[in-house]
C-alpha positions in Angstrom: 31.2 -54.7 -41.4 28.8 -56.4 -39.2 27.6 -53.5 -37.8 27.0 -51.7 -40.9 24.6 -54.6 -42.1 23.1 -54.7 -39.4 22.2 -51.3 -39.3 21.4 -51.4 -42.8 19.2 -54.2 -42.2 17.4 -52.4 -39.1 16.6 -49.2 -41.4 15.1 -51.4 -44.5 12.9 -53.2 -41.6 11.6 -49.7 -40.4 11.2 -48.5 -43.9 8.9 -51.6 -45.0 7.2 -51.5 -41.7 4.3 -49.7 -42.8 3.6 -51.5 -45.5 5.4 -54.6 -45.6 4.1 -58.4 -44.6 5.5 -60.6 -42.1 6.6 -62.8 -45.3 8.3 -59.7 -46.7 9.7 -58.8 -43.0 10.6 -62.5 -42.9 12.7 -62.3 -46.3 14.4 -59.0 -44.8 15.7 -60.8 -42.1 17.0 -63.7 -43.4 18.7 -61.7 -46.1 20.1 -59.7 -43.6 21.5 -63.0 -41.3 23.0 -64.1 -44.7 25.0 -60.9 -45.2 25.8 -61.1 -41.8 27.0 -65.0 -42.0 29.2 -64.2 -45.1 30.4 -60.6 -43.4 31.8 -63.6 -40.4 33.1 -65.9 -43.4 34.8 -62.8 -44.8 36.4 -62.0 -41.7 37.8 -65.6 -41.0 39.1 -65.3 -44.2 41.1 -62.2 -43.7 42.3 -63.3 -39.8 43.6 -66.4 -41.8 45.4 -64.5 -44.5 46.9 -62.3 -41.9 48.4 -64.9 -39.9 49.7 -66.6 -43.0 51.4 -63.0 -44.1 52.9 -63.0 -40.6 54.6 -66.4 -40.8 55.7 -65.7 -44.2 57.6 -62.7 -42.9 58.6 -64.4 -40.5 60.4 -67.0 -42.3 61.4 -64.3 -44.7 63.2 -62.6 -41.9 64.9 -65.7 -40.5 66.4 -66.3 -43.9 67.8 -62.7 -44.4 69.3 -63.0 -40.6 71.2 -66.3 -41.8 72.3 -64.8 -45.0 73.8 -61.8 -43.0 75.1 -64.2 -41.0 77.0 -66.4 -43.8 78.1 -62.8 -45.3 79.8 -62.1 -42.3 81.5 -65.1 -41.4 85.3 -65.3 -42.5 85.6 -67.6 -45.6 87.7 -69.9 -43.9 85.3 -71.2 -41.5 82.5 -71.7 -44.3 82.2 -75.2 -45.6 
């Protein structure tokens, strides 16, 4: 994702080059560090979710291990 706005943000540059200002070159720019800030933001956010999927399976798992685990025990020893 970064990569692709920054590329994106290279060819606009090249395309207004000929005719653009250094106001208008300036805009560019900072429209392209703003898309690149929220392309970060966006990735934290995912990293974040992913870590919070992985502790959710893993509690998810730890619970199905202790029900096979009550299942198996005899009923007598079960309180």
């Amino acid at each position: 994702m970064k990569n692709t706005v920054k590329v994106l943000a290279l060819l606009i540059v090249i395309g207004l080059a000929g005719c653009a200002s250094n106001k208008d070159l300036d805009a560019v720019k900072a429209l392209a560090q703003q898309a690149n800030a929220t392309a970060d933001e966006a990735l934290r956010t995912a990293r974040n979710a992913e870590n919070t999927a992985l502790e959710a399976k893993a509690t998810a798992d730890a619970t199905d291990n202790k029900i096979e685990r009550m299942a198996k025990e005899p009923k007598s020893l079960r309180k």
